[in-house]
C-alpha positions as CSV (number, residue, x, y, z in Angstrom):
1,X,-1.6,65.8,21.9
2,X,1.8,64.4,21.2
3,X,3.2,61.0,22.8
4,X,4.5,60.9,26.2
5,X,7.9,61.2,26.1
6,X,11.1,61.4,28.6
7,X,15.0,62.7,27.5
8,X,17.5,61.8,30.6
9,X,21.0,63.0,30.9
10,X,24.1,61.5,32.7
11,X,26.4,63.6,32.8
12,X,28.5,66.3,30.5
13,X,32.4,66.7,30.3
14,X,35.7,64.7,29.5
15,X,33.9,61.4,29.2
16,X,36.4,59.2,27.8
17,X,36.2,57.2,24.9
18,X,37.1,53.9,26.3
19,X,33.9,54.5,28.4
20,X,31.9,56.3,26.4
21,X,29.3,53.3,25.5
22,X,28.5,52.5,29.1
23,X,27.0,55.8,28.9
24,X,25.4,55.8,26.4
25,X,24.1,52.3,27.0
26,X,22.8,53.8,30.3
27,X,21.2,56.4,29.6
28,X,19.1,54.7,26.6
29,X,18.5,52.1,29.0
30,X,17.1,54.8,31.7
31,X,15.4,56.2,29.2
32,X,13.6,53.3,28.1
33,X,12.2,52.6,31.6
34,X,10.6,55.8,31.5
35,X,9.3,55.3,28.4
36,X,8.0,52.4,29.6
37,X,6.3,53.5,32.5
38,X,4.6,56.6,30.3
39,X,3.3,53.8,27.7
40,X,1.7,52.1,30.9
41,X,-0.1,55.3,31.8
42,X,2.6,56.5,34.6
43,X,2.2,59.9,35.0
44,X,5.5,62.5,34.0
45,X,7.0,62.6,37.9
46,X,6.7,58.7,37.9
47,X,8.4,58.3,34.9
48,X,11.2,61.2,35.5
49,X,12.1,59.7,38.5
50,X,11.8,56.1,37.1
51,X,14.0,56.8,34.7
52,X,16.7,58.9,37.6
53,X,16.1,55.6,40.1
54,X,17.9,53.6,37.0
55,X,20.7,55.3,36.9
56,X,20.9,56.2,40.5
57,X,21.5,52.2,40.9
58,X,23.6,52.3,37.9
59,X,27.4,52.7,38.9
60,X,28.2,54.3,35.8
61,X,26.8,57.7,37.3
62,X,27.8,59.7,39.5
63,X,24.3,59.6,41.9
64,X,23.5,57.5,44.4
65,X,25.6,54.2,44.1
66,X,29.2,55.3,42.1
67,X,28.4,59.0,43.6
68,X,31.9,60.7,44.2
69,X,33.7,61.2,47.6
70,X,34.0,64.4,49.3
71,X,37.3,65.0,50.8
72,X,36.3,63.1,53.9
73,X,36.0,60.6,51.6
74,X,32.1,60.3,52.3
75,X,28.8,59.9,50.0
76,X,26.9,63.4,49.8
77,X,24.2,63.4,48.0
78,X,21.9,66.0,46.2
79,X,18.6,65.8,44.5
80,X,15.3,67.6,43.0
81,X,12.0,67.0,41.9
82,X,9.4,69.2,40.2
83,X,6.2,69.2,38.3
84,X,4.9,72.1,35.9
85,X,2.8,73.6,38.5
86,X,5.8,74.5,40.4
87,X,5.9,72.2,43.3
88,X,9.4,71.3,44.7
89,X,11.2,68.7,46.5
90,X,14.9,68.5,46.8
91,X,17.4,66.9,49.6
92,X,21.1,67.8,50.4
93,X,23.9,66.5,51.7
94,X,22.4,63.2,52.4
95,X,24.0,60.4,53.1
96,X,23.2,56.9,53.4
97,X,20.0,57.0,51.5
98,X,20.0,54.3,48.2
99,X,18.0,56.5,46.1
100,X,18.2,60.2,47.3
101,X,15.0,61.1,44.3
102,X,12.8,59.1,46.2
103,X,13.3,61.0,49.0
104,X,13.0,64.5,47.3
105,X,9.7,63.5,46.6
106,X,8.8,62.7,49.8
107,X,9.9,66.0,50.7
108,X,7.6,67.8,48.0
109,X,4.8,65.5,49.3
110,X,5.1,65.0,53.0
111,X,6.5,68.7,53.8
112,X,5.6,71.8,53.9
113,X,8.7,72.4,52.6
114,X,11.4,72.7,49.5
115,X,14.4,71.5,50.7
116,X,15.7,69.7,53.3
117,X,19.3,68.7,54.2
118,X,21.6,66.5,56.5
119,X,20.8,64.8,59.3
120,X,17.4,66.0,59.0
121,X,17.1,64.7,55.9
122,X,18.0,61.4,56.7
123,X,15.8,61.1,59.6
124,X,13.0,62.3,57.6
125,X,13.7,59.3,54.7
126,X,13.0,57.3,58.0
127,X,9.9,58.3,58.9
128,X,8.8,58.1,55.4
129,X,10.0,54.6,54.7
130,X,12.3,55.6,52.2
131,X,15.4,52.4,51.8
132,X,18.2,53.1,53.5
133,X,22.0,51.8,53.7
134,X,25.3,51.7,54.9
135,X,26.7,54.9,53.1
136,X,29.5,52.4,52.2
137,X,27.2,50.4,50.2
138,X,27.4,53.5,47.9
139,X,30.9,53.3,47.4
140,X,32.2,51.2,44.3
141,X,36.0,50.3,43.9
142,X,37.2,52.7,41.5
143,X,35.9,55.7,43.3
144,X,37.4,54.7,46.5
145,X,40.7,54.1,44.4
146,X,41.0,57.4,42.3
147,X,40.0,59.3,46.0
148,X,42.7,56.9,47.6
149,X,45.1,58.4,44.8
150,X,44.7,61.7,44.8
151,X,44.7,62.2,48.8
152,X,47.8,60.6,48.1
153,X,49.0,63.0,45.7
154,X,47.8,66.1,48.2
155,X,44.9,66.9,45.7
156,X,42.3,69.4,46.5
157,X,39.1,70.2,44.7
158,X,40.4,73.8,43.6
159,X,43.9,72.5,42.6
160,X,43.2,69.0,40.3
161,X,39.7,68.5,39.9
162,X,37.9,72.1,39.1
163,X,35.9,70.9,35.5
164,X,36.0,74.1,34.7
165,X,40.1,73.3,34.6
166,X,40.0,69.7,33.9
167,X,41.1,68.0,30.7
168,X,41.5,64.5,30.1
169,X,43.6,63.0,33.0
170,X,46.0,60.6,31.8
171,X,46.6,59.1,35.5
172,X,42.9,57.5,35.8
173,X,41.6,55.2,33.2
174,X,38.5,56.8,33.8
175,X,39.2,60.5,33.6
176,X,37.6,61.0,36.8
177,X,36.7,64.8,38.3
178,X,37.0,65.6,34.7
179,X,33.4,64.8,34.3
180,X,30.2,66.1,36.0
181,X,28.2,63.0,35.7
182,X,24.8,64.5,37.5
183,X,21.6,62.4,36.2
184,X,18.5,63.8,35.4
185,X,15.3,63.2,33.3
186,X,12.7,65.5,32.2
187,X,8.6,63.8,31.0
188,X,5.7,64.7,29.4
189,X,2.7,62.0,30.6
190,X,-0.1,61.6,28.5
191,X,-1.9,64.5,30.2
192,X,0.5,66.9,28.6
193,X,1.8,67.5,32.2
194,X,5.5,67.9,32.0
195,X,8.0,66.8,35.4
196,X,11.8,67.0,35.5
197,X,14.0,65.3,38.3
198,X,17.9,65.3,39.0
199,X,20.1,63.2,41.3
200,X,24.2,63.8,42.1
201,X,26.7,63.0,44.0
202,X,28.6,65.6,43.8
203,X,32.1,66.3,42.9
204,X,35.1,64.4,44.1
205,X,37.3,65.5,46.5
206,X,34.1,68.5,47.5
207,X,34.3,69.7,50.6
208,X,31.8,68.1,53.3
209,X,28.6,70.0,53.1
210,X,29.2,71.4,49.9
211,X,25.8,71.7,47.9
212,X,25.7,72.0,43.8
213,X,22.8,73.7,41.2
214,X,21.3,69.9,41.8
215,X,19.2,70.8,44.7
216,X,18.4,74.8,43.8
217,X,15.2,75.1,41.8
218,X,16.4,77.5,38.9
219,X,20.3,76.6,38.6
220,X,20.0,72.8,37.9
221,X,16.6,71.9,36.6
222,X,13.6,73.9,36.5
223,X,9.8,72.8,35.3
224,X,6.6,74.6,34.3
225,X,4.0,75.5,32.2
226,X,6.8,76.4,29.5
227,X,8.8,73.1,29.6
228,X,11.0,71.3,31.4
229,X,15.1,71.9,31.7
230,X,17.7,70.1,33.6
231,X,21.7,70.9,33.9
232,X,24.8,69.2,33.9
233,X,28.1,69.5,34.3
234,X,30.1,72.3,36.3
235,X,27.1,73.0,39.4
236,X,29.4,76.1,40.6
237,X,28.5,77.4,36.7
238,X,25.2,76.5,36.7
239,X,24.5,78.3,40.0
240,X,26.2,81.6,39.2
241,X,23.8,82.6,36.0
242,X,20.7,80.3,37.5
243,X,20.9,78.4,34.1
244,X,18.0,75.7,34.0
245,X,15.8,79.0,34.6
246,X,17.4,80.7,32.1
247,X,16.7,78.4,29.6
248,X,13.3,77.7,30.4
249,X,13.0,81.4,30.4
250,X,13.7,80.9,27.0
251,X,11.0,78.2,26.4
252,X,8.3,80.6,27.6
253,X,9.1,83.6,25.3
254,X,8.9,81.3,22.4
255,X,12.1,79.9,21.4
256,X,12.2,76.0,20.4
257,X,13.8,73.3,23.0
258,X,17.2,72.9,21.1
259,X,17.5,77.2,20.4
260,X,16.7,77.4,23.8
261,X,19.9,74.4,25.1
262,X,22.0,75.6,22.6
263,X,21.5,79.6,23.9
264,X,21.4,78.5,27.5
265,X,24.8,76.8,26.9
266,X,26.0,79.8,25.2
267,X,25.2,82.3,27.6
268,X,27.0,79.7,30.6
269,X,29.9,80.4,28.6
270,X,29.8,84.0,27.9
271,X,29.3,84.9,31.4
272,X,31.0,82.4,33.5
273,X,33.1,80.2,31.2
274,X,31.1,77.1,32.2
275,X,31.7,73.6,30.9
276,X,28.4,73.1,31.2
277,X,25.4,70.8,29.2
278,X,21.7,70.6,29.3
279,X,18.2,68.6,28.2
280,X,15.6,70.3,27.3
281,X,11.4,69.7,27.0
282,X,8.8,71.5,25.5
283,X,4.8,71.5,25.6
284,X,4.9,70.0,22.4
285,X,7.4,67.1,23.3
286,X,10.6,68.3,21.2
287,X,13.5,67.2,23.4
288,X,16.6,69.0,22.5
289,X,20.1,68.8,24.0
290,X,23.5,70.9,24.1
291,X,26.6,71.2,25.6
292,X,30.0,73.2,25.8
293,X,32.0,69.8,27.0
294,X,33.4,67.3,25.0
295,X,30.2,65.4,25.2
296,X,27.1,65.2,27.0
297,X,25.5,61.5,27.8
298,X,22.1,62.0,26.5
299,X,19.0,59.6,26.1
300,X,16.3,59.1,24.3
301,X,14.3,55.9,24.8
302,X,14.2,55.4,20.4
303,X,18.2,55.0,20.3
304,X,21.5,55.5,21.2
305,X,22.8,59.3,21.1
306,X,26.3,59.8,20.0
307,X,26.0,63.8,19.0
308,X,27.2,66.8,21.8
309,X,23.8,68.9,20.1
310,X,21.1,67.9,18.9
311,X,17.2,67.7,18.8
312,X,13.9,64.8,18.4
313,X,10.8,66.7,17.2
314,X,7.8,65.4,19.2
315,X,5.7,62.3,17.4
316,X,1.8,62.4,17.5
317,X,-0.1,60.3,20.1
């Protein structure tokens, strides 16, 4: 049986280089404290969403606190959760929730249902005694700013910050809308049962209500007997050739996990043009990643990952 082991992602695009270590230093981090839990015998949806919690309350990502503004200039968030044997929780739209993953798997645990969104979703997360906040509190300065700017500029979504358009911005420090900073983590417990979850926040300036692969089982992560994959990047692209299924697809008809990111990539491409990245896990704890951005903030709880492809072959137990 090979080790427990956990690969997170935070995000895939025009990450710029002056930034560039806080993500990686973030995602090793998150990755670490899914490690963590899986050494202390946590099982794979724990430590997924472990590892998603850290960098939900990490304002370096884009989910939950440091999540983007719609054009409203409101939080939205979107998130999923789902074992290998198929079950589902995702949220939409929500707002003033801290963690929105928490609250996906309260829907895959306390419903009957896959996804909820809204209002509804927020009054479920109090029933279920999942931590609420001011949707304010989610906000952090340079968001506000760089939404403050380009409503003054007369930006739209379709006009300036499309990533399938977007190229390094020399008006924001931080290249923002130029980078589809989604977080997401996919384990393999001791138990060889394998778990992926994904949190967002969207994409700036989005209209209200908008909803990204993040939430759709299929398009931004997918999980079963096969493996584990989870998406980043352009959602619209994700959604149009239902890529995390596509690449676990893949998985199941026998190709390894980084043949499978790198052909999943590939194929987003081909057929939509997508600037699009992806993590990968199979049954035998390979963890691969790919990506047709300029980079892709990927984590491995062993070190640092500076490379836009690349693969760890699973270690024995």
């Amino acid at each position: 049986m090979p080790r427990p082991t956990i690969i997170v992602h935070g995000g895939a695009g025009a990450i710029q280089p002056q930034v560039w270590q806080e993500y990686k230093t973030g995602v090793h981090r998150a990755a670490q404290c899914g490690q963590r839990a899986l050494d202390a015998g946590a099982t794979a949806l724990d430590a997924a969403i472990e590892a998603v919690v850290a960098m939900e309350d990490d304002p370096t990502f884009n989910a939950g606190t440091g999540s983007c503004l719609t054009r409203a200039g409101v939080v939205e968030c979107d998130a999923l959760v789902m074992r290998d044997d198929l079950t589902i929780g995702a949220v939409a739209c929500v707002s003033g929730v801290r963690n929105p993953v928490l609250l996906a798997r309260a829907v895959m645990e306390g419903t009957a249902h896959h996804l909820v969104g809204g209002p509804a979703a927020l009054d479920f997360a109090r029933s279920s005694g999942i931590e609420l906040c001011d949707p304010a509190d989610l906000v952090i300065e340079r968001r506000r700013k760089r939404w403050e700017e380009l409503i003054a500029m007369g930006a739209a979504f379709h006009e300036q910050f499309n990533p399938e358009e977007a190229h390094d911005d020399p008006m924001s420090e931080r290249g923002e809308g130029a980078t589809g900073d989604t977080v997401g983590a996919c384990a393999m417990d001791a138990a060889g049962r394998i778990a992926v979850a994904a949190s967002t926040g969207g994409i700036m300036l989005k209209l209200p209500g908008r909803v990204g692969d993040t939430p759709l089982v299929g398009c931004g992560s997918y999980c079963g007997p096969a493996g584990a994959a989870t998406c980043t990047g352009h959602g619209e692209s994700a959604m149009r050739v239902c890529l995390a299924k596509y690449v676990y697809d893949l998985l199941a008809c026998g190709q390894d996990a980084l043949s499978a990111a790198r052909h999943g990539v590939e194929h987003a491409v081909r057929a939509v043009d997508g600037k699009i990245g992806v993590i990968v896990l199979d049954t035998q704890g390979n963890r691969a990643w790919a990506t047709s951005t300029m980079r892709i903030a990927a984590g491995v709880p062993e070190h640092e990952v500076d490379a836009t492809e690349g693969s760890i072959a699973a270690t024995g137990s």
